[in-house]
C-alpha positions in Angstrom: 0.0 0.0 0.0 1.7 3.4 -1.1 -0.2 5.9 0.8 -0.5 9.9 -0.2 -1.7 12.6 2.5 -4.3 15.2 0.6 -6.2 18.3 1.7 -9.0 19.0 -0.1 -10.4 23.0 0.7 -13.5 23.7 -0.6 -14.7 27.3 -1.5 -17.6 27.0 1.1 -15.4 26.6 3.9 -15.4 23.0 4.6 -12.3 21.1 4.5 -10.9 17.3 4.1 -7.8 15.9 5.2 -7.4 12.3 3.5 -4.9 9.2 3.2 -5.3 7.5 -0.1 -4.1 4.4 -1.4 -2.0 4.9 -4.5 -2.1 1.2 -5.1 -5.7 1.4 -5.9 -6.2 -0.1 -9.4 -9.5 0.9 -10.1 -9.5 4.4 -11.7 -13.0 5.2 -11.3 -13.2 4.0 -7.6 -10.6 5.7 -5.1 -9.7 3.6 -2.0 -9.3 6.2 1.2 -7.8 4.7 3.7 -8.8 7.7 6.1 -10.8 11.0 5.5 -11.3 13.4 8.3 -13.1 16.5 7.7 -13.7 20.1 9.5 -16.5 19.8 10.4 -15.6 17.0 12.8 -16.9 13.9 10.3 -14.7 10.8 10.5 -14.3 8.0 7.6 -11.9 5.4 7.4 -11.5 2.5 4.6 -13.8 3.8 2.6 -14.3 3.7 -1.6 -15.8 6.7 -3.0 -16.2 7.7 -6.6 -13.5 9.6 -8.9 -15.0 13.1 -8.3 -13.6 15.5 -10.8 -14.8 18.8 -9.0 -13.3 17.9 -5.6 -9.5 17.1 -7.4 -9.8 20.6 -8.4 -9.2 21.2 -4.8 -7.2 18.9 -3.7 -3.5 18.7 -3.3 -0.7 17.4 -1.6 0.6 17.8 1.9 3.2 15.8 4.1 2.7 13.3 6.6 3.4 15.2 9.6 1.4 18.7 8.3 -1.6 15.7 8.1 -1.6 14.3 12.0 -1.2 17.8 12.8 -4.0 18.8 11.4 -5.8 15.6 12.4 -4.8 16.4 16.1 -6.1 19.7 15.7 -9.6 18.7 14.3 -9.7 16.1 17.0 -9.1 18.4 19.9 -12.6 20.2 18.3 -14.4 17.5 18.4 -15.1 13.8 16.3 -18.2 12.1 15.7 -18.3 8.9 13.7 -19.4 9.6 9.8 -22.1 7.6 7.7 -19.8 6.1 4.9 -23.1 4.5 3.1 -24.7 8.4 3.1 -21.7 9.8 1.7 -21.0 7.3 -0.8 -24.5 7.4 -2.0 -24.7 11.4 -2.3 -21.2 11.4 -4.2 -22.5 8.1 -6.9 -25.7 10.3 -7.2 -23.3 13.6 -8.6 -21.3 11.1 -10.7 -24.1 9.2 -12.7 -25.6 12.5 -12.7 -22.6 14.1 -14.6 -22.4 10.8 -17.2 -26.3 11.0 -17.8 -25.5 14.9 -18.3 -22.6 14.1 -20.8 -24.5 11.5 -22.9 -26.9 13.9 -23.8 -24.7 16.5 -25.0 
């Protein structure tokens, strides 16, 4: 497993710190191994959709930048995430972008 530490900042405020697996084969599906986000949501293993927009925001910071940040989130707080919610709000967006470019 080659791991790579992310932050994704979104222009609405909310952030995600992430760990993904590089060794993920699958280019449409992207293996997390860890997400942890502002607003004190906590995901680990988890599979999400390839989502184009949220790349655009996304980018690469080191190991020790991520657990600081972690430990910083942490300290404000950490509930437990619903992987099944998020994973079905994110396919939603991406079958809705396909159906949106086969009819174009």
């Amino acid at each position: 497993m080659k791991l790579a530490y992310l932050q994704t900042d979104f222009p609405n405020g909310r952030s995600h710190i992430l760990i993904r697996d590089l060794d993920s084969t699958n280019s449409e599906l992207q293996h997390y191994v860890l997400v942890l986000s502002n607003n004190g949501k906590l995901w680990v293993d988890v599979f999400w959709p390839y989502d184009e927009e949220a790349e655009q925001y996304t980018y690469n910071i080191s190991e020790q930048q991520f657990w600081r940040t972690f430990r910083e989130w942490r300290l404000k707080g950490l509930v437990l995430g619903d992987n099944e919610k998020v994973a079905e709000i994110i396919a939603r967006k991406h079958l809705n972008r396909k159906k949106n470019q086969a009819k174009i």
